[in-house]
PDB file with one MODEL, atoms N, CA, C and O in Angstrom:
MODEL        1
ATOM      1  N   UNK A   1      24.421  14.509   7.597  1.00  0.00           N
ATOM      2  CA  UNK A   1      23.179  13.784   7.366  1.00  0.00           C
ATOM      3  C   UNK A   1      22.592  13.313   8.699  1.00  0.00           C
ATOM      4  O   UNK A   1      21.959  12.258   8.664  1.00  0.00           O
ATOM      5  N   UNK A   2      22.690  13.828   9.646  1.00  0.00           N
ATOM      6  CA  UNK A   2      22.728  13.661  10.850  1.00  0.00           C
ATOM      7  C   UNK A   2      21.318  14.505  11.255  1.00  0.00           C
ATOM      8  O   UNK A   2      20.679  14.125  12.236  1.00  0.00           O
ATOM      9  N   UNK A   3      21.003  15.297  10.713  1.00  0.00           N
ATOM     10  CA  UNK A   3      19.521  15.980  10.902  1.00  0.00           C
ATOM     11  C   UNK A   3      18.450  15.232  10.474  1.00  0.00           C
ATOM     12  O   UNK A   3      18.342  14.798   9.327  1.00  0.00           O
ATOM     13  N   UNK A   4      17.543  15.044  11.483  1.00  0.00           N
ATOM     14  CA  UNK A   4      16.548  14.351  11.552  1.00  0.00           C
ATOM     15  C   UNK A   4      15.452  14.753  10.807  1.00  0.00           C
ATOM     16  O   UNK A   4      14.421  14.081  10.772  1.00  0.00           O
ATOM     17  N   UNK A   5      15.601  15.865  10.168  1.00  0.00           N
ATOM     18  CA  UNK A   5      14.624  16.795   8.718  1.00  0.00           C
ATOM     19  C   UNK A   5      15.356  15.696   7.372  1.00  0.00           C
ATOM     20  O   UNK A   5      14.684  14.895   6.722  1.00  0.00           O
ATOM     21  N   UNK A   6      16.750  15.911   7.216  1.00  0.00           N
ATOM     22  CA  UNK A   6      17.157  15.688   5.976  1.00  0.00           C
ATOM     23  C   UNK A   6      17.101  14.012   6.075  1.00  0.00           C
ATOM     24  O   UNK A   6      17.198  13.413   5.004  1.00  0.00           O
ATOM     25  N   UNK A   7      16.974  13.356   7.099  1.00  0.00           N
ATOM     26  CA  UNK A   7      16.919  11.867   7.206  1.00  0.00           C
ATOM     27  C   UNK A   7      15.412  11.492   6.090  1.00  0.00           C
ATOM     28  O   UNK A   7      15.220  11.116   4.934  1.00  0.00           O
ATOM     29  N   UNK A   8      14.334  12.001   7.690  1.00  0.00           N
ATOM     30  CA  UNK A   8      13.156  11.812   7.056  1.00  0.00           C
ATOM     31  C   UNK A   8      12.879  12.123   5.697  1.00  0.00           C
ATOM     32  O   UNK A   8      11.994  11.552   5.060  1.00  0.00           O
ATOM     33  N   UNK A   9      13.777  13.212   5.136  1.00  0.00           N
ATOM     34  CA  UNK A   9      13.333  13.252   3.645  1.00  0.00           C
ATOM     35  C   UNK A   9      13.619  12.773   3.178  1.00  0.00           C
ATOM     36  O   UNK A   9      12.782  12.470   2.327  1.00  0.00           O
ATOM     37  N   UNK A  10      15.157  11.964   2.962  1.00  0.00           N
ATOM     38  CA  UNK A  10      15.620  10.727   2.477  1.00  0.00           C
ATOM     39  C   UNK A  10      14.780   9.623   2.499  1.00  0.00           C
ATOM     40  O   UNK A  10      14.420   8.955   1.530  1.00  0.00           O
ATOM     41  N   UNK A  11      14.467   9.460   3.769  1.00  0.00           N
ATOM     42  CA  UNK A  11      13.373   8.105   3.848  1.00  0.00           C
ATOM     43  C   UNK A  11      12.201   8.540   3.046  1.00  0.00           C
ATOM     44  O   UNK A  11      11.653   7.657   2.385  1.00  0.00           O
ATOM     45  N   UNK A  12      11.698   9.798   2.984  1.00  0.00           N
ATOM     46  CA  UNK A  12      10.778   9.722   2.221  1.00  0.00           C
ATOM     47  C   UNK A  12      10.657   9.551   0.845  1.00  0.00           C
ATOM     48  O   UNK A  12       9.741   8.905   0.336  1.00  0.00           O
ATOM     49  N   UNK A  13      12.005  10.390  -0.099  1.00  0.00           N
ATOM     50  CA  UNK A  13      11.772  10.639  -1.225  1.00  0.00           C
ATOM     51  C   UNK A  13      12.180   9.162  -1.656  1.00  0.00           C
ATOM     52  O   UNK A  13      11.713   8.875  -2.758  1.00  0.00           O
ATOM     53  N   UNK A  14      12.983   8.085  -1.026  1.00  0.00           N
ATOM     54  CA  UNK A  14      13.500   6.810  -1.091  1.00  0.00           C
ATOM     55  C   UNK A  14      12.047   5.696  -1.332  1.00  0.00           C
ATOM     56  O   UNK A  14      11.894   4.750  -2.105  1.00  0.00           O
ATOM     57  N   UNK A  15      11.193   6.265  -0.369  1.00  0.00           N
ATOM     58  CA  UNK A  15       9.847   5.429  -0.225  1.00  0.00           C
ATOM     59  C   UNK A  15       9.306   5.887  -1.728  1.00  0.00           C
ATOM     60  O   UNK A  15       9.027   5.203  -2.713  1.00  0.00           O
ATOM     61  N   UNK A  16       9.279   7.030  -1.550  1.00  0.00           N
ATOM     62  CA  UNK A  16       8.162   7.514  -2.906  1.00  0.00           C
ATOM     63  C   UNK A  16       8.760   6.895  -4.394  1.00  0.00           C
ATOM     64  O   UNK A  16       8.189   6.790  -5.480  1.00  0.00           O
ATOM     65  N   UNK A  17       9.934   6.589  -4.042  1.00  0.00           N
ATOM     66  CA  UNK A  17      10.604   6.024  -5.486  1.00  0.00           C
ATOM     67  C   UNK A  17      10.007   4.708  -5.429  1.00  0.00           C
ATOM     68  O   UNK A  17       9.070   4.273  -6.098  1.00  0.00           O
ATOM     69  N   UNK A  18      10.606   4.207  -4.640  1.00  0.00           N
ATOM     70  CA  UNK A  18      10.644   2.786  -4.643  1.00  0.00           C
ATOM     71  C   UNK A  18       8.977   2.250  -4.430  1.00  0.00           C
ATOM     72  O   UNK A  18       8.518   1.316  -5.088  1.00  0.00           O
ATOM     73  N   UNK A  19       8.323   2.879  -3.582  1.00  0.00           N
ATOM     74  CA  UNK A  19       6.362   2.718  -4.467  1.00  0.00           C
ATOM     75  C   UNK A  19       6.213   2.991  -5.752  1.00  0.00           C
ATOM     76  O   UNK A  19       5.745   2.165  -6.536  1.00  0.00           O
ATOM     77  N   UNK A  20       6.678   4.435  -6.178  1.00  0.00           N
ATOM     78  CA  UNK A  20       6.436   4.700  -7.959  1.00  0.00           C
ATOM     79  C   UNK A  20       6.668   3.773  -8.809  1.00  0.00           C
ATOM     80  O   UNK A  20       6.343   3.810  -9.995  1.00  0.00           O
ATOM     81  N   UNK A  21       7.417   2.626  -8.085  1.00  0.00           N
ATOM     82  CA  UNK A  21       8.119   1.559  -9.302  1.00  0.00           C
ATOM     83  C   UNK A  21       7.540   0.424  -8.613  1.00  0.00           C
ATOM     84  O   UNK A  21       6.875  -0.221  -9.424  1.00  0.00           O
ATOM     85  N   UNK A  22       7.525   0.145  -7.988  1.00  0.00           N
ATOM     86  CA  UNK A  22       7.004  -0.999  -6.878  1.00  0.00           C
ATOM     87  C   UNK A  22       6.224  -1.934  -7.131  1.00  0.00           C
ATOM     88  O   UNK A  22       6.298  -3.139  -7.367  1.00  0.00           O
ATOM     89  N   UNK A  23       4.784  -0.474  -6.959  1.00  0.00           N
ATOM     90  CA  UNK A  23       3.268  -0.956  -6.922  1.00  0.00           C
ATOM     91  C   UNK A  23       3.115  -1.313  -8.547  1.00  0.00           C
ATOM     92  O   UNK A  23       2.932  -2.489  -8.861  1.00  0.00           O
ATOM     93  N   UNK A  24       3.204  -0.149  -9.701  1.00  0.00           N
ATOM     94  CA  UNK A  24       3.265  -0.653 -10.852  1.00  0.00           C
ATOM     95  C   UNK A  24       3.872  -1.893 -11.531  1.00  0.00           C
ATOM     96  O   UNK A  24       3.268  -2.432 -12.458  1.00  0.00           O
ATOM     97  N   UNK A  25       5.224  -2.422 -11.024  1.00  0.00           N
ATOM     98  CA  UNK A  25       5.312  -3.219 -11.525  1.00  0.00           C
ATOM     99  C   UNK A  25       5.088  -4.651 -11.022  1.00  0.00           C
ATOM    100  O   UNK A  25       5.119  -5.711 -11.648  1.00  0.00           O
ATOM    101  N   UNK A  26       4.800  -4.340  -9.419  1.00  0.00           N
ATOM    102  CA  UNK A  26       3.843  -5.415  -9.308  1.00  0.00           C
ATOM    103  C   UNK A  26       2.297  -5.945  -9.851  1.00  0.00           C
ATOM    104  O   UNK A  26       1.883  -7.083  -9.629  1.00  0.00           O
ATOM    105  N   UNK A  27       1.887  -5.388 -10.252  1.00  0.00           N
ATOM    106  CA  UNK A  27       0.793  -5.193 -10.753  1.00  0.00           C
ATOM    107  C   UNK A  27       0.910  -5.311 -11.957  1.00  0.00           C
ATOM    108  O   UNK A  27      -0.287  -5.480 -12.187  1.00  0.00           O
ATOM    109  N   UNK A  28       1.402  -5.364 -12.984  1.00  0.00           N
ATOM    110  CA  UNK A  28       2.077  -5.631 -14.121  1.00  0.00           C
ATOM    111  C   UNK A  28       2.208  -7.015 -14.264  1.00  0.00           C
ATOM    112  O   UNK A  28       1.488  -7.667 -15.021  1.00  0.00           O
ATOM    113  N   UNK A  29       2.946  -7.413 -13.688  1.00  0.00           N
ATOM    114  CA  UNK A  29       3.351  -8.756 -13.377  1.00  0.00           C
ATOM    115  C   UNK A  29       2.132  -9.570 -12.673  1.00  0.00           C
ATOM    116  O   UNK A  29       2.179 -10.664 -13.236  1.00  0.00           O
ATOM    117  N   UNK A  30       1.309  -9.598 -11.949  1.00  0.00           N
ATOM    118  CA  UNK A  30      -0.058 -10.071 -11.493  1.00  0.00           C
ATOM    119  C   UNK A  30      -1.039  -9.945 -12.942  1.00  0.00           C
ATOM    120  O   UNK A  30      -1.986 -10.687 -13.200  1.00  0.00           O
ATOM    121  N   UNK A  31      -0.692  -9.150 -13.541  1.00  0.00           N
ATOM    122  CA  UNK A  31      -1.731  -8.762 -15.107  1.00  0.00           C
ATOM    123  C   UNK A  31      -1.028  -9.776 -16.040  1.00  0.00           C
ATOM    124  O   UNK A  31      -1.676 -10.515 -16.782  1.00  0.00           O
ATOM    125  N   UNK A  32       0.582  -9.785 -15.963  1.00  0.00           N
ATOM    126  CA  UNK A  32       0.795 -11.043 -16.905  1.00  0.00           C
ATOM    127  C   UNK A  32       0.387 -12.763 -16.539  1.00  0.00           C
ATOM    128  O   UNK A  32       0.009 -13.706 -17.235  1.00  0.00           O
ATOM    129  N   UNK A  33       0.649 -12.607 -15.269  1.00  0.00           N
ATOM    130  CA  UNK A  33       0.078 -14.130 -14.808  1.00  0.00           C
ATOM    131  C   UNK A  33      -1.015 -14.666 -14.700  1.00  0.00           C
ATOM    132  O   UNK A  33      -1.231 -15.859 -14.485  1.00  0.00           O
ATOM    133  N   UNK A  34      -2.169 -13.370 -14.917  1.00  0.00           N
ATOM    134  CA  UNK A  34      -3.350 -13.536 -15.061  1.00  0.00           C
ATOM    135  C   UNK A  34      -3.706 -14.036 -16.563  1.00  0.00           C
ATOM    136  O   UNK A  34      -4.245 -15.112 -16.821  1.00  0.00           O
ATOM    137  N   UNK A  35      -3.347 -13.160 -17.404  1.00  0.00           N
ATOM    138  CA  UNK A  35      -2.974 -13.161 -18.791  1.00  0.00           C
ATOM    139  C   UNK A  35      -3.003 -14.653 -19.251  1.00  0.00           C
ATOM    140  O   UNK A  35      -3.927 -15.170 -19.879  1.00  0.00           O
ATOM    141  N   UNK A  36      -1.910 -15.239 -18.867  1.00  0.00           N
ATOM    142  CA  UNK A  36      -1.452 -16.531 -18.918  1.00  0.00           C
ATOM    143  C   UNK A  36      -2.001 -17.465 -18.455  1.00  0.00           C
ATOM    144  O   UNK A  36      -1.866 -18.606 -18.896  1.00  0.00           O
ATOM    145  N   UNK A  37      -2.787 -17.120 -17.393  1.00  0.00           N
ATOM    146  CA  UNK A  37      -3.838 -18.346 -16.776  1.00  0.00           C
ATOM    147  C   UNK A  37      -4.792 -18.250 -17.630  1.00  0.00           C
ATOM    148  O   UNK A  37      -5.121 -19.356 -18.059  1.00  0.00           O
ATOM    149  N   UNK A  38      -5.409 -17.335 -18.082  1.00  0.00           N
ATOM    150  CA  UNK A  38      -6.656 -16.905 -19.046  1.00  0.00           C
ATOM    151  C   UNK A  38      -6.501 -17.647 -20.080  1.00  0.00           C
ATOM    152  O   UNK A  38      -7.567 -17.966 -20.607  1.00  0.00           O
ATOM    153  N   UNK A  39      -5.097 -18.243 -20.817  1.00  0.00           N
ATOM    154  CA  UNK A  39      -4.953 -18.568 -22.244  1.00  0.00           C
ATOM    155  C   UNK A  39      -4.936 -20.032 -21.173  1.00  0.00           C
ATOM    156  O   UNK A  39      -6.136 -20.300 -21.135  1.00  0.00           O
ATOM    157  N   UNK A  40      -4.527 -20.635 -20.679  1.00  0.00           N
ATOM    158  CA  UNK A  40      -4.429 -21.861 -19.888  1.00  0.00           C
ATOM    159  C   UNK A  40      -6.313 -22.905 -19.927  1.00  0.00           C
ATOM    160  O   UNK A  40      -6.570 -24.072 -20.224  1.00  0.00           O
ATOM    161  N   UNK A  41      -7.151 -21.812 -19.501  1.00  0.00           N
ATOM    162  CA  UNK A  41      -7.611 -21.837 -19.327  1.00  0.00           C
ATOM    163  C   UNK A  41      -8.776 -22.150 -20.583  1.00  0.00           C
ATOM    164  O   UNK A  41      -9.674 -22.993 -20.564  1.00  0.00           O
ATOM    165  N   UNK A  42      -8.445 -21.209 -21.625  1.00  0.00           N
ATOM    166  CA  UNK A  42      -9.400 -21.282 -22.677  1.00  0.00           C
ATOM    167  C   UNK A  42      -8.841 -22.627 -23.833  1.00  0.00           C
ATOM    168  O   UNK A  42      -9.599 -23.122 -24.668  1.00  0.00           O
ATOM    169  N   UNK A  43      -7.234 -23.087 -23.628  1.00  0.00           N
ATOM    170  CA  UNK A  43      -7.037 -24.136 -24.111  1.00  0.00           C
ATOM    171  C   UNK A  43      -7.694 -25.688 -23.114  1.00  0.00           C
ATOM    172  O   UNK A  43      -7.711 -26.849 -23.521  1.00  0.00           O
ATOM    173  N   UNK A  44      -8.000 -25.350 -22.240  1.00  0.00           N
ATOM    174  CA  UNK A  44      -8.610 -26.215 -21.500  1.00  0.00           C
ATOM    175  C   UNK A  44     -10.292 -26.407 -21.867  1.00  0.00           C
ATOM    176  O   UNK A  44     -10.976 -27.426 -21.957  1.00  0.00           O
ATOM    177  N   UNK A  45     -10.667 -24.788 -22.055  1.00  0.00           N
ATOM    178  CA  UNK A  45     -12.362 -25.103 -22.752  1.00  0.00           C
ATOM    179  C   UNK A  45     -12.438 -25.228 -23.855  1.00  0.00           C
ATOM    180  O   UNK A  45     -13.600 -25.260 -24.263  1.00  0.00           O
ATOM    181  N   UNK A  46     -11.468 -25.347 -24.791  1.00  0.00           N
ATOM    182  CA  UNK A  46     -11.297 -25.982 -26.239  1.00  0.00           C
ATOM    183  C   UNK A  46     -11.145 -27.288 -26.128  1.00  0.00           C
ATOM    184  O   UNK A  46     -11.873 -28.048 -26.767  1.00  0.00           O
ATOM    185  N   UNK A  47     -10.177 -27.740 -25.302  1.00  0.00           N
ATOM    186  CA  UNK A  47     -10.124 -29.470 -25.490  1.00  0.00           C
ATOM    187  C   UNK A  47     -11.658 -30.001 -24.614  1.00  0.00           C
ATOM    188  O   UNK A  47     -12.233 -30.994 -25.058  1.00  0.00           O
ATOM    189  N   UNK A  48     -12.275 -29.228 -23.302  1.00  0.00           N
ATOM    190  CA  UNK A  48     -13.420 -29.954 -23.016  1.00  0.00           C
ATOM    191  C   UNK A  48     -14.417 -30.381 -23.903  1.00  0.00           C
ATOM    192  O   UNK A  48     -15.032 -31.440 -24.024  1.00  0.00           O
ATOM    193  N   UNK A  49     -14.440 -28.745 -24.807  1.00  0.00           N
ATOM    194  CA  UNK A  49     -15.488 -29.225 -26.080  1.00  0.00           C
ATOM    195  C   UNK A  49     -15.478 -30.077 -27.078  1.00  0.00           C
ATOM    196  O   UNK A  49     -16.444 -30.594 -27.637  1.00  0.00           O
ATOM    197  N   UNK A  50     -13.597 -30.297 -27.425  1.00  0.00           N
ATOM    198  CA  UNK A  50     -13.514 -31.387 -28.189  1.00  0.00           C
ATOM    199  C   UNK A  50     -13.894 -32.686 -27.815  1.00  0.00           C
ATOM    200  O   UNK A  50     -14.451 -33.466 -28.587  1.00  0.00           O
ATOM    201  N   UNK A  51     -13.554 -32.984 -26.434  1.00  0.00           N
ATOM    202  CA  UNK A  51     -14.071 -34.164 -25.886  1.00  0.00           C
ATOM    203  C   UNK A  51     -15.485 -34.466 -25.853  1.00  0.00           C
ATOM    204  O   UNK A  51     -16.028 -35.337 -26.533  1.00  0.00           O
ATOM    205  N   UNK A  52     -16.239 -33.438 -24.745  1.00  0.00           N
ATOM    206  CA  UNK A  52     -17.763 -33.691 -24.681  1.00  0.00           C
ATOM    207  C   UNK A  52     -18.496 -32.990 -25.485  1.00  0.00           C
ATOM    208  O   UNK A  52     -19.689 -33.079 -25.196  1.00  0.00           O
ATOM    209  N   UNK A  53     -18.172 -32.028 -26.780  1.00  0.00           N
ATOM    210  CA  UNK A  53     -19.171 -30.956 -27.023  1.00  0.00           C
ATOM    211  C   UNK A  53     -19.516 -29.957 -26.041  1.00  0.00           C
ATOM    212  O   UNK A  53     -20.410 -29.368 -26.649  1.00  0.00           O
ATOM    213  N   UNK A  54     -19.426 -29.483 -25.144  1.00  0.00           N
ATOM    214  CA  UNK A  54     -19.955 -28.816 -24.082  1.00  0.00           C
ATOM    215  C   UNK A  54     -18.764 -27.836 -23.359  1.00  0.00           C
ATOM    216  O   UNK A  54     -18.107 -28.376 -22.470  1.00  0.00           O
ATOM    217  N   UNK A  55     -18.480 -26.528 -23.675  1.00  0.00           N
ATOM    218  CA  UNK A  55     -18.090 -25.198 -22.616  1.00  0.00           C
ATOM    219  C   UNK A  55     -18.411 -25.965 -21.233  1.00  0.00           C
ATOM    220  O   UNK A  55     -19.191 -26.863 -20.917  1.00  0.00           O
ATOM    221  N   UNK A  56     -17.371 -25.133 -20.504  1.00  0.00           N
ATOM    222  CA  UNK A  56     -16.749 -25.403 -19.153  1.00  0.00           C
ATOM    223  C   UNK A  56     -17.863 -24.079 -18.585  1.00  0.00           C
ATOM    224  O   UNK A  56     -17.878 -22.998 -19.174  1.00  0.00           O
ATOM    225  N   UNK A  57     -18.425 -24.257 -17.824  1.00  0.00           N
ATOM    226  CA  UNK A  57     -19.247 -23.310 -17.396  1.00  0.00           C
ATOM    227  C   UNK A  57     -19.056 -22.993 -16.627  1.00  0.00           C
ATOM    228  O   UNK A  57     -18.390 -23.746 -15.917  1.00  0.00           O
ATOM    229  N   UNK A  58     -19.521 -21.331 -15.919  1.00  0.00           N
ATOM    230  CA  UNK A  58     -18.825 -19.672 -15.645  1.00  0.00           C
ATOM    231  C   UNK A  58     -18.412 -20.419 -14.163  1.00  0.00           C
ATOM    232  O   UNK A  58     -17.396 -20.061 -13.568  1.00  0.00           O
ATOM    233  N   UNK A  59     -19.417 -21.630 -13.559  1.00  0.00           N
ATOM    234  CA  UNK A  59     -18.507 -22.062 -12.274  1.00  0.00           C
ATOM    235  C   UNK A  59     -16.986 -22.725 -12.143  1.00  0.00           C
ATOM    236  O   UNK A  59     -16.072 -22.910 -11.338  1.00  0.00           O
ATOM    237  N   UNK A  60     -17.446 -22.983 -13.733  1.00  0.00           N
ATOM    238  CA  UNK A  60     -15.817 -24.049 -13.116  1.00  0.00           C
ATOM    239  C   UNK A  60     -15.182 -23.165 -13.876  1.00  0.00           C
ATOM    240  O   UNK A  60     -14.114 -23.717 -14.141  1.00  0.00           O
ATOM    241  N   UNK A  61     -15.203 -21.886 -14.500  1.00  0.00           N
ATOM    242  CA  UNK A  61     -14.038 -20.826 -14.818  1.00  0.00           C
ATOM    243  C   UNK A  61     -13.720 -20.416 -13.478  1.00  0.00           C
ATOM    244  O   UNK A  61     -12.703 -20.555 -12.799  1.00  0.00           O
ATOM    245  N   UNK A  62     -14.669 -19.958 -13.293  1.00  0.00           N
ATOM    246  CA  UNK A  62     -14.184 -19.160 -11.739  1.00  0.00           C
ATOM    247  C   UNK A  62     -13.639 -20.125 -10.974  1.00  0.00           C
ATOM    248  O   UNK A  62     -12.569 -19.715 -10.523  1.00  0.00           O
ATOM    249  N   UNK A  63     -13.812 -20.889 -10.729  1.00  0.00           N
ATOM    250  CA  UNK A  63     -13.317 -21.728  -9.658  1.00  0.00           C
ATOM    251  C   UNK A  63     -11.812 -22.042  -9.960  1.00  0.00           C
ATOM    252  O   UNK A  63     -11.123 -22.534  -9.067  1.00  0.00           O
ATOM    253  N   UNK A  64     -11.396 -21.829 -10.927  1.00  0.00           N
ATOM    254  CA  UNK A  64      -9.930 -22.032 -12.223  1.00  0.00           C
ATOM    255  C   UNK A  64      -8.909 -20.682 -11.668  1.00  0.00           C
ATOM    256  O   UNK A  64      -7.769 -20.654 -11.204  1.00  0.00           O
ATOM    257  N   UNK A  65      -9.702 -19.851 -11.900  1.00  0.00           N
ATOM    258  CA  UNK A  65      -9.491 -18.230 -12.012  1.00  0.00           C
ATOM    259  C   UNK A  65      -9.776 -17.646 -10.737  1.00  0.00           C
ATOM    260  O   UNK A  65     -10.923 -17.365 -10.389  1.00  0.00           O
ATOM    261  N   UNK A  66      -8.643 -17.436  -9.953  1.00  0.00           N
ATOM    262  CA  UNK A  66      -8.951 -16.025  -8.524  1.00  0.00           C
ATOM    263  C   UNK A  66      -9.662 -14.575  -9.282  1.00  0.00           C
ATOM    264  O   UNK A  66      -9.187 -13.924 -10.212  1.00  0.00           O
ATOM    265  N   UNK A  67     -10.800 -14.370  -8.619  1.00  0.00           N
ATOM    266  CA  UNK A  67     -10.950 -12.950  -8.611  1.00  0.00           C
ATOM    267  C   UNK A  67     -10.254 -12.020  -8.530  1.00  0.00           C
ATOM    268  O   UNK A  67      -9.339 -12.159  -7.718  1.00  0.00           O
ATOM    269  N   UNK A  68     -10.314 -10.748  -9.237  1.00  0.00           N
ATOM    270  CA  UNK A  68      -9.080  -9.764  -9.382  1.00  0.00           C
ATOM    271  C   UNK A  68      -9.961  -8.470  -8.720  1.00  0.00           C
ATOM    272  O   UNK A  68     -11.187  -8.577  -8.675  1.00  0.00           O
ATOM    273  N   UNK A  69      -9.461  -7.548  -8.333  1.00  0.00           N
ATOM    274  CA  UNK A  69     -10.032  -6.309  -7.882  1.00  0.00           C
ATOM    275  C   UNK A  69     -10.965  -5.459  -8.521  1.00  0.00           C
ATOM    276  O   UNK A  69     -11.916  -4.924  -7.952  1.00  0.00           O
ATOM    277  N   UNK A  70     -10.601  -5.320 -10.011  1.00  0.00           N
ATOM    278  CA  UNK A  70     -11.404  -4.804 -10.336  1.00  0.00           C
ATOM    279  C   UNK A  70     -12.439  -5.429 -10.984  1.00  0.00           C
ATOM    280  O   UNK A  70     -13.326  -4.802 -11.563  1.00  0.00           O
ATOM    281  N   UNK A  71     -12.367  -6.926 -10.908  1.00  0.00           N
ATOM    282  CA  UNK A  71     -13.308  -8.082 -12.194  1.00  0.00           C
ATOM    283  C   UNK A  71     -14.772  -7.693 -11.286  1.00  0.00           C
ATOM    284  O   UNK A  71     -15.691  -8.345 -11.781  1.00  0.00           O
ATOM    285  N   UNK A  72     -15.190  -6.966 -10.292  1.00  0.00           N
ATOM    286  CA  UNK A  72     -16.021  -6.224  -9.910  1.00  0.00           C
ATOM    287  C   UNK A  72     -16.705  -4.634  -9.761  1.00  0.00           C
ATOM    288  O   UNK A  72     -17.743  -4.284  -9.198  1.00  0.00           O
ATOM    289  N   UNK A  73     -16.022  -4.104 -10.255  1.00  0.00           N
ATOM    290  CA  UNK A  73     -16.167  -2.371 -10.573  1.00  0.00           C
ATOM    291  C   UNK A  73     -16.960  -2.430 -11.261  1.00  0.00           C
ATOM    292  O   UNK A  73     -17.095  -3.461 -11.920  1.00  0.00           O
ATOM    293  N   UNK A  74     -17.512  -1.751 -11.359  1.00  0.00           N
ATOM    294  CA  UNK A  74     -18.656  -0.620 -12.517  1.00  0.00           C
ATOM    295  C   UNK A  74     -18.225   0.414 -12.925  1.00  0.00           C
ATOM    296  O   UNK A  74     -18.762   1.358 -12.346  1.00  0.00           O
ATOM    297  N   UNK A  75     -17.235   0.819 -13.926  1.00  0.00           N
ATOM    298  CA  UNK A  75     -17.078   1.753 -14.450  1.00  0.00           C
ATOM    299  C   UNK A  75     -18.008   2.922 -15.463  1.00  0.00           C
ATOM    300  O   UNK A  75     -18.144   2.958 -16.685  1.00  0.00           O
ATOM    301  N   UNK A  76     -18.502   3.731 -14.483  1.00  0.00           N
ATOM    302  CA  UNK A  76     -19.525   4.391 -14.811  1.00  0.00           C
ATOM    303  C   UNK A  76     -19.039   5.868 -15.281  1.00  0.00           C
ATOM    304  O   UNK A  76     -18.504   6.449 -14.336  1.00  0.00           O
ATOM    305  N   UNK A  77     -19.066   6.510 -16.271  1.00  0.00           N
ATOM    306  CA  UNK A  77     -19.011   8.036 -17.039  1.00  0.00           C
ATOM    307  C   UNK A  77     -20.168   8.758 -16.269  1.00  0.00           C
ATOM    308  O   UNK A  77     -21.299   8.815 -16.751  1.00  0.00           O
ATOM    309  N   UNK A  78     -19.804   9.384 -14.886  1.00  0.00           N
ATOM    310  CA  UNK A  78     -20.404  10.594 -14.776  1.00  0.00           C
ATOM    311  C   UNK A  78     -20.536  11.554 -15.455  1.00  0.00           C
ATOM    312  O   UNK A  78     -21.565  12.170 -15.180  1.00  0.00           O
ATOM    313  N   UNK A  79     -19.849  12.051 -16.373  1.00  0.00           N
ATOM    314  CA  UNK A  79     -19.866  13.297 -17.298  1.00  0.00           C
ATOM    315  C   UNK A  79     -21.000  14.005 -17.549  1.00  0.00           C
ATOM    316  O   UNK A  79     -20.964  14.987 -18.290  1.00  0.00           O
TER     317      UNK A  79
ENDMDL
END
């Protein structure tokens, strides 16, 4: 294992695993914590309304809530 071909491929096919599983399940996990802030969040604009009558408005969501990557895309059907 001493060849510097069969190394690099080790390192590589080692990398390519360990991204294939990596990135997905980081991202997974950022989607559940988001998830969870989202329900945090909407029990919070349920009790505001119980209190004042009045939704928490889109500033003070956002301001609650980090922006996510795609909460900006346009998913558009070229077809």
């Amino acid at each position: 294992m001493t060849d510097p071909d069969t190394q690099l491929a080790v390192f590589g096919a080692a990398l390519g695993i360990l991204g294939g599983i990596g990135f997905p399940l980081f991202y997974k996990l950022r989607d559940d914590a988001d998830q969870e802030r989202l329900k945090e969040i909407r029990e919070m604009n349920r009790q505001q309304f119980e209190e004042t009558g009045q939704y928490m408005t889109e500033e003070e969501i956002a301001a609650l809530r980090p922006k996510r990557y795609l909460d900006d895309k346009e998913f558009v059907d070229d077809d």
